[in-house]
C-alpha positions in Angstrom: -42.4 -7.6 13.3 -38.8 -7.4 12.3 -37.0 -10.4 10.6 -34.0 -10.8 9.0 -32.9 -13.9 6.9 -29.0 -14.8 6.8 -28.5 -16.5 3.4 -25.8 -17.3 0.8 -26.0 -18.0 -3.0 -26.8 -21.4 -4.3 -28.2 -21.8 -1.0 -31.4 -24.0 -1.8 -33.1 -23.9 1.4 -32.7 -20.1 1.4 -34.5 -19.7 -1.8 -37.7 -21.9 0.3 -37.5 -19.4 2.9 -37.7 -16.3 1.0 -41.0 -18.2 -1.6 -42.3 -18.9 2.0 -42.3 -15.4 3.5 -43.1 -13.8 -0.2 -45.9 -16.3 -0.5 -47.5 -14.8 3.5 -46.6 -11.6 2.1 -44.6 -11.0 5.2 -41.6 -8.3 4.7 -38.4 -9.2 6.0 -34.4 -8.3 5.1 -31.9 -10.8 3.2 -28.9 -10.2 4.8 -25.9 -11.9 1.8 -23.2 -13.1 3.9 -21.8 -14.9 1.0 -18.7 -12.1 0.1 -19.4 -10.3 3.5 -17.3 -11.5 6.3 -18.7 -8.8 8.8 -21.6 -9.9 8.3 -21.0 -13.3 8.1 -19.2 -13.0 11.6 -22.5 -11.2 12.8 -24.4 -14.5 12.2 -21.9 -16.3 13.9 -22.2 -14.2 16.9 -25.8 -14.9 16.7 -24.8 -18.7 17.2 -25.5 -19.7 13.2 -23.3 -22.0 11.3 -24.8 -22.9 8.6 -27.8 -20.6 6.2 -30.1 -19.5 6.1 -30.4 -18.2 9.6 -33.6 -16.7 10.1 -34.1 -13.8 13.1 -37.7 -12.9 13.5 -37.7 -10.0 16.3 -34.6 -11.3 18.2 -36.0 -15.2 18.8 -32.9 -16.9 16.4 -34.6 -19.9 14.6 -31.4 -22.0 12.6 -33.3 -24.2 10.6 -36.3 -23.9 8.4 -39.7 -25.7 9.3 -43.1 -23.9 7.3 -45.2 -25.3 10.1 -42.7 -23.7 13.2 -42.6 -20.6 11.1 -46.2 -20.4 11.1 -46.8 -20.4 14.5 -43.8 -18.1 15.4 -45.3 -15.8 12.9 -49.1 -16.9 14.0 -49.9 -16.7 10.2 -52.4 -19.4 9.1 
């Protein structure tokens, strides 16, 4: 499983995603589009506007929910 979460600093509902994923022990990539405009473009293209955009093997999920994550994830 490949995921990739699309943050930026003093982003508070970033922080919740990366305690979530550390706390399942799930591995995953922070992608800082704060100072990066390629990559901030790149989440764009990927139809985010706002962080943290989370990418969990291609399925693009925009907002966080624990409970939604857990069953994309199946991780109980």
């Amino acid at each position: 499983m490949k995921i990739k979460v699309y943050w930026r600093k003093h982003c508070n509902t970033c922080e919740e995603v990366f305690q979530y994923l550390d706390h399942k022990q799930i591995s995953y990539e922070k992608i800082d589009v704060t100072h990066d405009q390629a990559r901030f473009d790149e989440m764009l293209r990927l139809g985010g506007i706002a962080t943290p955009l989370i990418v969990v093997d291609g399925e693009v999920i925009s907002y966080f929910e624990p409970k939604k994550m857990d069953r994309i994830l199946e991780v109980t």
